[in-house]
C-alpha positions, 0 to 999 in steps of 0.5 A: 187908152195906149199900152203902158211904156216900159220905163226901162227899156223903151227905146226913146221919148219919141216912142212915148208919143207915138204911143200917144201919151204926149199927142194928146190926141186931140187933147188939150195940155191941161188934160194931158198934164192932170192925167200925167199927174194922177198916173204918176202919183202913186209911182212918184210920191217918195221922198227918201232913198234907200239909204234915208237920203233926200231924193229929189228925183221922187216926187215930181209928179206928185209935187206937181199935183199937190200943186195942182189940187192947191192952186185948183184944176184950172192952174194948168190951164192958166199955165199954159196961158202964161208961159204958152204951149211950146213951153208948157209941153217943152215942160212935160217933156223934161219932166218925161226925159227925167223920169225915164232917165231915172228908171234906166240908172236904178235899172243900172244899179240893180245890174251891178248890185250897187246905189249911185242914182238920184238927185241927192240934197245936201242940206241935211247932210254931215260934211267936212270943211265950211262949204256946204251951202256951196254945193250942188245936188248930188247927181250922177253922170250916165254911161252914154254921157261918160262915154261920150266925154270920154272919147275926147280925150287919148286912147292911151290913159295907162299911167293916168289918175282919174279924180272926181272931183264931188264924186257923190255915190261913185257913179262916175268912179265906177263908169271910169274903172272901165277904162285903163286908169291907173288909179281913181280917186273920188273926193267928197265932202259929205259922210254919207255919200262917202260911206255909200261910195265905199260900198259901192266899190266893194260890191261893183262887178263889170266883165269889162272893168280895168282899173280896180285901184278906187277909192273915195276921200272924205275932204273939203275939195278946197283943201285937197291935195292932187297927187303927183301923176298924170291927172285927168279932172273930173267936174260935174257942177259939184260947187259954186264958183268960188269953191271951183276958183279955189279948187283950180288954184291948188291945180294950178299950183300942183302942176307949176310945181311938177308939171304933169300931163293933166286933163280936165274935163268940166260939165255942167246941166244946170246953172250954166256953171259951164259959162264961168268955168271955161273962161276960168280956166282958160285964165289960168294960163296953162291949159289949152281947150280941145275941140269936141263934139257937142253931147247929144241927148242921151236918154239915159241922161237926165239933162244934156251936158254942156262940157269942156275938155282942157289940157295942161300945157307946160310953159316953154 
């Protein structure tokens, strides 16, 4: 029997299997997987945040063993079969890297005495303007990843306003304030969200935080006005391409008419929404992609971004 993983401070997936729990030890997958299941189900069974959201990061397991116990023992088995062993363990991992991500950003929250992790659905959430169904999850970014994107852009951001654009719990306002903004502006449609943000910024405290001038607007992105300074834009996915196509106008449009330094900073985990927004922007005439490093695979990270970084070039 391995020694159990400490979920908030093991060094890395790879640990996790030379522990082997992955290894199988001689294991087939199908016993591997029902016995990641019966160990995870007690952790993983809830389905409500603290603040009664729906929380999608609660609850793979123990979805994944509802499935199981539904469909029979011999489901992963026939899993397995169809999908084949690379896949099938490329599965298990995923799941691994999201669950040990997960526990890292609540570690993260506990530190800082504020909410922003979890997978947030918006279907029973009260928002502001006609594109609910245009939006993602609520997901936060983690510090590496911010970081990561961050050294992409100028040293120098003093003067700067960072806007998140789909800013959910603030996780990613907050990771900002530790830079030298001189201002940050989250913009969310949903209430709830809205009302956690606040708070979140009242309570946050980080020895190594620079900008304290944050705050969360409760809008319909399409209908959001960017302020006159410099700007860098901040997208993790928050909406479909339509939305995103509008919300680009009204930058395009913003800076036409007062032509402004302006990053934007686009990154996408999921939906491939990177493949649409890059070209997008490009398009728009007016920016110019930098060159950046691909992100590696952080652990604190529950997928690996795709991101793209532009900037505002004023025609001559």
């Amino acid at each position: 029997m391995p020694e159990p993983v400490d979920w908030l401070t093991g060094p890395d997936i790879r640990s996790f299997v030379g522990q082997g729990i992955l290894n199988g030890r001689g294991a087939n997958i199908s016993e591997i997987f029902i016995g990641w299941t019966r160990c995870m189900v007690s952790l993983e069974t809830r389905r409500l945040d603290r603040d009664s959201l729906e929380d999608r990061s609660f609850g793979r397991f123990g979805r994944a063993w509802s499935y199981i116990r539904q469909r029979g023992l011999l489901e992963p088995i026939r899993l397995v079969r169809r999908h084949g062993i690379g896949a099938s363990v490329g599965f298990v991992l995923r799941n691994v890297r999201y669950i040990v991500a997960d526990r890292l950003a609540r570690k993260w929250d506990r530190r800082h005495d504020v909410d922003t992790a979890g997978s947030i659905q918006l279907a029973a959430l009260d928002v502001v303007g006609p594109h609910r169904n245009k939006g993602n999850e609520a997901v936060c970014t983690s510090p590496r990843t911010f970081d990561f994107i961050m050294k992409s852009l100028p040293q120098d951001l003093q003067g700067h306003t960072f806007i998140d654009i789909g800013s959910g719990k603030s996780r990613t306002l907050l990771l900002a304030s530790r830079y030298p903004f001189a201002e940050i502006i989250g913009v969310e449609f949903a209430r709830e969200l809205v009302e956690i943000a606040r708070s979140n910024i009242k309570r946050f405290r980080d020895p190594s935080q620079k900008c304290r001038a944050l705050s969360v607007v409760e809008a319909d992105a399409a209908a959001y006005e960017f302020p006159d300074a410099p700007l860098v834009v901040y997208f993790y996915n928050p909406f479909s391409k339509d939305v995103f196509d509008i919300v680009l106008k009204n930058l395009v449009s913003s800076l036409e008419r007062r032509p402004r330094n302006c990053f934007i900073v686009y990154g996408s985990s999921s939906h491939r929404a990177i493949d649409w927004a890059r070209p997008a922007i490009r398009e728009a005439g007016i920016f110019v992609e930098l060159s950046v490093p691909p992100m590696p695979g952080f652990l604190d990270a529950i997928r690996t971004i795709d991101y793209a970084v532009f900037q505002f070039r004023a025609a001559a």
